[in-house]
Each structure stands twice: as C-alpha cells, then as structure tokens.
C-alpha positions as a Markdown table, in Angstrom:
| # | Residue | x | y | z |
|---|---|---|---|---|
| 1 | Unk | 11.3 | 4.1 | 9.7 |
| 2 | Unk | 13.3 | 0.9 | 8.2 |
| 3 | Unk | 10.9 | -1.9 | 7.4 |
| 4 | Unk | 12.9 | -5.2 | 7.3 |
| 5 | Unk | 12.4 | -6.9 | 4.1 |
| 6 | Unk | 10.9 | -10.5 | 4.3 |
| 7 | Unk | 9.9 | -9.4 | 7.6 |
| 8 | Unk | 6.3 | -10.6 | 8.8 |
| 9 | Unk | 3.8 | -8.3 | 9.0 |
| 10 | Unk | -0.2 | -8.6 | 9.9 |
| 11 | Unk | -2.8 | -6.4 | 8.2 |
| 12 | Unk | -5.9 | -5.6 | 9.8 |
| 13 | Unk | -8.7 | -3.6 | 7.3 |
| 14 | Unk | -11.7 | -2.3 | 9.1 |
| 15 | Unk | -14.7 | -1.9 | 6.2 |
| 16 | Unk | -16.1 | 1.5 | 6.5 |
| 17 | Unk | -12.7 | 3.3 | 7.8 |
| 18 | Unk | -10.6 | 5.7 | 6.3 |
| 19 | Unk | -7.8 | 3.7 | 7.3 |
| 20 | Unk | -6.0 | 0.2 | 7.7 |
| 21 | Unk | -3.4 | -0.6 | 10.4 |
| 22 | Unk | -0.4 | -3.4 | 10.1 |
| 23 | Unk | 1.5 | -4.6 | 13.0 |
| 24 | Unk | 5.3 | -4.9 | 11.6 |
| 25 | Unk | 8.0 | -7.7 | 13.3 |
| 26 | Unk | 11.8 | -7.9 | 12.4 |
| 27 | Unk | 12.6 | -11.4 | 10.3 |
| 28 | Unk | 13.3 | -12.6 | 13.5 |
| 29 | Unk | 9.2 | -12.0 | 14.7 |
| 30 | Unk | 10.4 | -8.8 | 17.1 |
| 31 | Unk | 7.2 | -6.1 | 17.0 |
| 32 | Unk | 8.6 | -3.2 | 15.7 |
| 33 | Unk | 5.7 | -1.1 | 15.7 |
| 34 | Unk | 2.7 | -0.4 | 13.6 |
| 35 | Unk | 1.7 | 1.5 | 10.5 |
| 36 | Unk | -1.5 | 3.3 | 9.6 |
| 37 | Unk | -2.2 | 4.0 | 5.5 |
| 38 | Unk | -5.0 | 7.0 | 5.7 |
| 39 | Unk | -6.9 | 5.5 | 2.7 |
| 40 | Unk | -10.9 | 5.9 | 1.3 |
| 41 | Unk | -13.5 | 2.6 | 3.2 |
| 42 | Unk | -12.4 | -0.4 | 1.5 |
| 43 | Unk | -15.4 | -1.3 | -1.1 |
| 44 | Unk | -15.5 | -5.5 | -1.4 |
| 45 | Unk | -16.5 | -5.9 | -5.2 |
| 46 | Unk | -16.9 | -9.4 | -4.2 |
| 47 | Unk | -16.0 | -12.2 | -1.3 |
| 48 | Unk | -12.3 | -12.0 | -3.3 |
| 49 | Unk | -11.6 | -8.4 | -4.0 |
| 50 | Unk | -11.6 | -5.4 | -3.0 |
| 51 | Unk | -11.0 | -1.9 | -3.7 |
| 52 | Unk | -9.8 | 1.8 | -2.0 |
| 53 | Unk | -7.5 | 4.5 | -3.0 |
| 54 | Unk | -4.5 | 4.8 | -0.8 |
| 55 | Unk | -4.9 | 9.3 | 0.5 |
| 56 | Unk | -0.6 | 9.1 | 0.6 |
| 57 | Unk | -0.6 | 10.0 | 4.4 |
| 58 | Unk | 0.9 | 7.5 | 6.4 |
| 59 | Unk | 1.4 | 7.2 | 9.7 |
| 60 | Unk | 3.8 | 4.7 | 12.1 |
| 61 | Unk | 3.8 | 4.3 | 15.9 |
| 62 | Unk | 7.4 | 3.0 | 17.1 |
| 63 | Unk | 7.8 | 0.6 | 20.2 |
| 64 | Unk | 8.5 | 3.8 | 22.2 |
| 65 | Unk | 5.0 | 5.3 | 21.1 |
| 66 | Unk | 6.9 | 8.0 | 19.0 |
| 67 | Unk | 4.4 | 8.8 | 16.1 |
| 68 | Unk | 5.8 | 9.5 | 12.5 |
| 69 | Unk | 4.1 | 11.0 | 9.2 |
| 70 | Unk | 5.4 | 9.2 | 6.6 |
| 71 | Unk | 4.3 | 10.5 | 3.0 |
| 72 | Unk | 3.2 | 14.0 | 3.9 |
C-alpha cells in the first residue's frame, strides 16, 4: 500500500469503536481506497482533545476490495 504524500485524505472517528476509518485520494483527489487503524474508543478529554492508543493492526481496502493487514 503507497500512500501519496500531500495527498488528501478524510478521517472519520466513531466514539465508542475500536476503530477509525480514513478514505485516501491521490494529490490529484482519485479514491484510492480506505484505511482502518484497530485502536482503543477514542476518550474526548474535552470539546478539543482527545485520546486512544493506536492496537498496531491496520487494515486497507483497495479500489478492487482486496483487503490488506498492514502492521501485523
């Protein structure tokens, strides 16, 4: 999985999962796929920040629905 630097990419965190999805692009705004970080529920401390500790299992679904584990 390349990940093009400067590329766009959206982040969606779900409070209460264990895990956080972001929808990756090419620098020219191409989806390229996304990419799930397996993670602890996000705890907001307060309306600004917010904490979780990243479980080092990642996982990203390619335009052609191939899934890969990335950190195993």
């Amino acid at each position: 999985v390349v990940l093009d630097t400067g590329a766009p990419a959206v982040w969606f965190t779900f409070p209460g999962a264990w895990h956080d999805i972001g929808r990756f692009h090419t620098r020219s705004g191409t989806y390229t796929g996304a990419y799930a970080n397996i993670l602890t529920p996000v705890q907001f401390l307060d309306e600004r920040t917010w904490e979780t500790t990243d479980l080092f299992l990642d996982v990203f679904v390619g335009l052609d629905g191939t899934v890969h584990l990335l950190d195993e």
